[in-house]
C-alpha positions in Angstrom: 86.9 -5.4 5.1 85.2 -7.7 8.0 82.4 -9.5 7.8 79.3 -8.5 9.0 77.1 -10.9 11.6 73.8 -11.4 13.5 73.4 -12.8 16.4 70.3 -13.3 18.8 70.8 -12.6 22.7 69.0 -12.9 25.6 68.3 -9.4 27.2 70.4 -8.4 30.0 68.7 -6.5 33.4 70.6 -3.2 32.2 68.9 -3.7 28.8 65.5 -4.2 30.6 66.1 -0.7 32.6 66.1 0.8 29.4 63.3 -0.8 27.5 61.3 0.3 31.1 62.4 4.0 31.0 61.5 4.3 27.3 57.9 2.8 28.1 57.7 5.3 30.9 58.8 8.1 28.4 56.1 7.4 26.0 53.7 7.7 29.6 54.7 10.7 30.5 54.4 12.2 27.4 50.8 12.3 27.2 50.0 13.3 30.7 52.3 16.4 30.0 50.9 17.4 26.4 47.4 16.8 28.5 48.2 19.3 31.4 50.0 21.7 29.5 47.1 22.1 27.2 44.1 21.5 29.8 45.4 24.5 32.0 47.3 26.4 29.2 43.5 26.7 27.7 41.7 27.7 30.8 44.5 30.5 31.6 43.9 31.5 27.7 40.0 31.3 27.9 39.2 31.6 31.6 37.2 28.7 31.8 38.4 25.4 31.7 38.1 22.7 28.5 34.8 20.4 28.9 32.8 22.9 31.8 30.6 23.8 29.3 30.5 20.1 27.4 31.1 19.3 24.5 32.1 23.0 22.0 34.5 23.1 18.6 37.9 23.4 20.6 36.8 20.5 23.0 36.5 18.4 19.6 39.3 19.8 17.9 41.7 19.0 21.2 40.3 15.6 21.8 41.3 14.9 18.0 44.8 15.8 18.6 45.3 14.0 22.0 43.8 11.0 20.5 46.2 11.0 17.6 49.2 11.9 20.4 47.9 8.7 22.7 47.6 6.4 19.9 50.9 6.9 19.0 51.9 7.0 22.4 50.1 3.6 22.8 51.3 1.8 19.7 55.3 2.4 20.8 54.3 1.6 24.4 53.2 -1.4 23.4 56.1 -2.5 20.7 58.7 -1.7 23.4 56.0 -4.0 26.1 56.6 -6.8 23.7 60.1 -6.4 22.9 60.4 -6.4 26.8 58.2 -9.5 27.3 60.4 -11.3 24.3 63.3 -11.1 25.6 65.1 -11.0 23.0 68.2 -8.6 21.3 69.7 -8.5 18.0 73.1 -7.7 18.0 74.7 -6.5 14.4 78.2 -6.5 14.0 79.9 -5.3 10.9 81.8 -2.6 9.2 79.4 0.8 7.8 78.3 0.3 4.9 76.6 3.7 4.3 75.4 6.7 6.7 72.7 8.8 5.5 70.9 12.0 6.4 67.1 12.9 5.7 66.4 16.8 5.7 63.1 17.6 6.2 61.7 21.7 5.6 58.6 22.8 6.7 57.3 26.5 6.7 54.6 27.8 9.2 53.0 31.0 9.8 52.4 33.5 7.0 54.2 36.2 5.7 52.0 38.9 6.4 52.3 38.4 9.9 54.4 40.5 12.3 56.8 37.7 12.8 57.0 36.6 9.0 57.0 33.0 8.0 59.3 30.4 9.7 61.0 27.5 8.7 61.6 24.4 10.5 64.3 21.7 9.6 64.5 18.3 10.9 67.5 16.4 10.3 66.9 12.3 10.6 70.5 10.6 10.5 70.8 7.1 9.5 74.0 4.4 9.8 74.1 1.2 7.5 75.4 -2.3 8.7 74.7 -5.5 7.3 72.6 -4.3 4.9 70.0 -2.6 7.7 70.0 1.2 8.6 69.6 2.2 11.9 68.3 5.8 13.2 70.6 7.1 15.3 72.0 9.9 17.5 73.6 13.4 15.5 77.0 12.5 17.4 77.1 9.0 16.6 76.4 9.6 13.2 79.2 12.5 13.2 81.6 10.7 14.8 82.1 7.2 13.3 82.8 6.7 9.5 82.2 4.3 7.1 84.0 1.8 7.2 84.4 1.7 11.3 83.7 -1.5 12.5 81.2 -1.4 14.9 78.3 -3.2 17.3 74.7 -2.3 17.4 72.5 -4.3 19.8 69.0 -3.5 19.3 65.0 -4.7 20.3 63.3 -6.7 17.5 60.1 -4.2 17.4 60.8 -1.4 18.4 64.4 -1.3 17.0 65.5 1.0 20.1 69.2 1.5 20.4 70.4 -0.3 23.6 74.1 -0.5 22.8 76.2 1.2 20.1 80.1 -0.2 20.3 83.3 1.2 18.5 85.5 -2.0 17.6 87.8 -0.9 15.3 88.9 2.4 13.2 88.8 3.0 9.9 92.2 2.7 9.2 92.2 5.6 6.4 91.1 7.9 9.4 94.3 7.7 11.2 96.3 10.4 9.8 93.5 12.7 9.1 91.8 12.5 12.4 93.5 10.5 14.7 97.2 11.8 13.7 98.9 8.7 13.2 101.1 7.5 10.4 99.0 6.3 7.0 99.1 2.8 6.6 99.5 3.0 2.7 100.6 5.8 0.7 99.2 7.2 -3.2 101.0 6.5 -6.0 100.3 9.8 -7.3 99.2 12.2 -4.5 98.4 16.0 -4.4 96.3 17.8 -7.7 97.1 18.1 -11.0 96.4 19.7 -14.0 95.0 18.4 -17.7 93.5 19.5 -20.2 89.5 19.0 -20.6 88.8 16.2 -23.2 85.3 16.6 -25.5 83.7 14.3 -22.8 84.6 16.9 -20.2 82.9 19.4 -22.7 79.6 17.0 -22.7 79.5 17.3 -19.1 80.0 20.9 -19.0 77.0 21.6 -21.5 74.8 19.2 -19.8 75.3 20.8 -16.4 75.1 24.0 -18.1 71.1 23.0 -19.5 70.4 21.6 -15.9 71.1 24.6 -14.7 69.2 26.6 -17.1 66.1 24.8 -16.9 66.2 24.8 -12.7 66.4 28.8 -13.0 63.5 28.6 -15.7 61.2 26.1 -13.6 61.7 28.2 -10.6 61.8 31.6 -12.0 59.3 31.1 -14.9 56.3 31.1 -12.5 57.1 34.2 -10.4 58.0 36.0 -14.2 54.5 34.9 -15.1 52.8 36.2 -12.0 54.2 39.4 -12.5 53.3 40.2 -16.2 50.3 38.8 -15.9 49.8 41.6 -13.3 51.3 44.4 -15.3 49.9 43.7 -18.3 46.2 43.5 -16.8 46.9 46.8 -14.9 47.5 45.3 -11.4 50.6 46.1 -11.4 50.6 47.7 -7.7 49.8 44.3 -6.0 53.3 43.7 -6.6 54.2 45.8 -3.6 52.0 43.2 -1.4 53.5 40.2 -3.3 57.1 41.6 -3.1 58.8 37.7 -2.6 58.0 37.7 -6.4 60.1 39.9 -7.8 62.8 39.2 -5.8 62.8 35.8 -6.5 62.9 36.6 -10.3 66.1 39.2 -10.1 67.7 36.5 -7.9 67.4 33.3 -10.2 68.4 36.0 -12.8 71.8 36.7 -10.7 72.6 33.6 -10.0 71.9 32.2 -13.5 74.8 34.8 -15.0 77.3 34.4 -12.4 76.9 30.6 -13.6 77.3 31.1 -16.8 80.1 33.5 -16.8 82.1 30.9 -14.8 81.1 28.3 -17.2 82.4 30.4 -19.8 85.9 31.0 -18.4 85.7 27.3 -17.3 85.3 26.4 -21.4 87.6 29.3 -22.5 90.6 27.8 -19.9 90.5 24.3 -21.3 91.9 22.9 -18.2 90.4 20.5 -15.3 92.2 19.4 -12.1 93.3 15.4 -11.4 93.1 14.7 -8.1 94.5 11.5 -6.4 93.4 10.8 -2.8 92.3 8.6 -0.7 88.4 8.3 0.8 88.0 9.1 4.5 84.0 8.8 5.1 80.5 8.7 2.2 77.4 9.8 2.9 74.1 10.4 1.1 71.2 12.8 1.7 67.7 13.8 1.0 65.6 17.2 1.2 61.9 16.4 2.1 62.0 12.8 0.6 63.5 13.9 -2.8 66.2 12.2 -4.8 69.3 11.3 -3.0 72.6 13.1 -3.1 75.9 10.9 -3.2 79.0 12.4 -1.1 82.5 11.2 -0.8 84.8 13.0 2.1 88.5 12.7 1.0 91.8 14.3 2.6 91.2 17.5 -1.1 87.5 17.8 0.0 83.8 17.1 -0.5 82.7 15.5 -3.9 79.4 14.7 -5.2 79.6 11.9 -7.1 77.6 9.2 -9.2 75.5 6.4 -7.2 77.5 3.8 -9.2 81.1 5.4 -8.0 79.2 5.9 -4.3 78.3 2.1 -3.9 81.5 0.9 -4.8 83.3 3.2 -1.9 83.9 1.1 1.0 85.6 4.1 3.1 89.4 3.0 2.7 90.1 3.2 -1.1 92.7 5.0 -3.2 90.8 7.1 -5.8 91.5 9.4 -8.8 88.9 12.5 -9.2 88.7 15.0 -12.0 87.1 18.1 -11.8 86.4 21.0 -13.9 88.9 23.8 -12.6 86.2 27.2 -12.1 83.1 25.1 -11.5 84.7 22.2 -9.6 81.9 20.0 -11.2 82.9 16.4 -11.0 83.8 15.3 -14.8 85.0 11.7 -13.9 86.1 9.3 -10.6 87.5 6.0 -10.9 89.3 3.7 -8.3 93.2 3.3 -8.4 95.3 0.3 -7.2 97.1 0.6 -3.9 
């Protein structure tokens, strides 16, 4: 693994050009929002905003264009000092960790014509030297942890002026870049083993956790609706039709589980699978708890954060997993 390092730099006229087109960006901006809605209103209305003074949409416009110039104003002037600095940090290091923040939002209403929608915006993150930085979908998709890489950015603002590829995960080669492996397992491919009363533990605690998820978020609904058939109200159920349907479908979903969690106990048998780790990455839906993922050449596997932190991108690991329910049941690290 490299060493990471941080180094102060004096901003180059290229890096200037950019810090100047992102000031102008967060110009322009406003001026658009500010003519789109100016004559978007008077074609809507037929008269245009402020003819007639000062009215409820005048008030209720002029609150949102204030909020869209300060914030306009606040990263025009982070980038104005960054610019006047003159100053880059450059971060040089191997990934530590890449991350990806999910954010859901729901608008409209369900009685309307076009229903409610949903909107998802997905924030991606890369870790070096022990400092993330927000960056591009691609960039993020297309180097791995454990790349060794450059990122040159401003002090405030932290805009991205320069992201560099040094060296390749060296794991990666066969997978992706079709080269030779430097090291081969000791063990590879999947095998099979019995399930030990540890693996059973597991099993039974995932099978509770599932349980209670389809009670929390089925229990409500179920309550809504015989509270309305017992009181007699029973035909507002055509109007609130999301109900039952989200009742029958936590229902399906919890036997399907537990069938295959019966058959899982009734086999006795879980998978060992040697491998090797080609990328990690964590995520979050809507500022919840974190997920922990580890890519390998068998798959996907959530895992533990205490297994996660100790992946560097390049290690030879041993994963055992229940056979029906592929539930992770134990990881550990192997010896090259």
């Amino acid at each position: 693994m490299s060493s990471s390092t941080y180094v102060e730099k004096n901003l180059t006229r290229a890096d200037q050009r950019l810090i100047r087109m992102g000031m102008l960006g967060f110009v322009v901006i406003p001026l658009i929002f500010g003519l789109i809605i100016y004559f978007g209103f008077g074609w809507v209305s037929g008269e245009y905003l402020f003819n007639k003074g000062m009215d409820f949409p005048e008030f209720i416009i002029l609150g949102f264009m204030s909020m869209i110039v300060g914030f306009c104003g606040f990263m025009f002037w982070e980038k104005y000092k960054d610019l006047s600095g003159g100053l880059k940090h450059v971060y040089q290091g191997p990934i530590q960790n890449k991350r990806k923040a999910v954010s859901k939002s729901s608008s409209g209403s369900s009685r309307s014509s076009a229903g409610s929608r949903t909107k998802t915006t997905v924030t991606y993150y890369i870790k070096i030297k022990d400092k993330e930085f927000k960056v591009a979908p691609e960039r993020y998709q297309n180097h791995h942890v454990g790349d060794l890489v450059e990122i040159t950015v401003t002090p405030r603002a932290n805009m991205i002026l320069q992201f560099e590829l040094l060296k390749r995960n060296e794991s990666l080669d066969e997978q992706i870049l079709g080269k030779k492996p430097t090291h081969t397992l000791s063990q590879p491919g999947v095998k099979n083993a019995s399930l030990t009363n540890s693996d059973y533990r597991i099993l039974r605690k995932a099978w509770y956790k599932k349980l209670r998820k389809a009670i929390w978020f089925g229990g409500l609904p179920l309550g809504v609706m015989i509270s309305l058939i017992s009181s007699g109200w029973w035909g507002l159920l055509i109007f609130l039709f999301p109900v039952p349907i989200i009742v029958i479908w936590q229902l399906i979903s919890l036997l399907k589980w537990y069938f295959k969690y019966r058959r899982e106990l009734s086999q006795h048998s879980k998978k060992i699978v040697h491998t090797y780790v080609l990328d990690k990455y964590s995520s979050s839906l809507n500022g919840g708890s974190n997920t922990f993922t580890i890519l390998t050449k068998e798959g996907e596997f959530e895992v533990d954060q205490a297994f996660y932190q100790k992946i560097q991108g390049s290690e030879q690991i041993v994963v055992e997993k229940s056979a029906i329910l592929e539930i992770v049941l134990a990881t550990r690290l192997t010896l090259a």
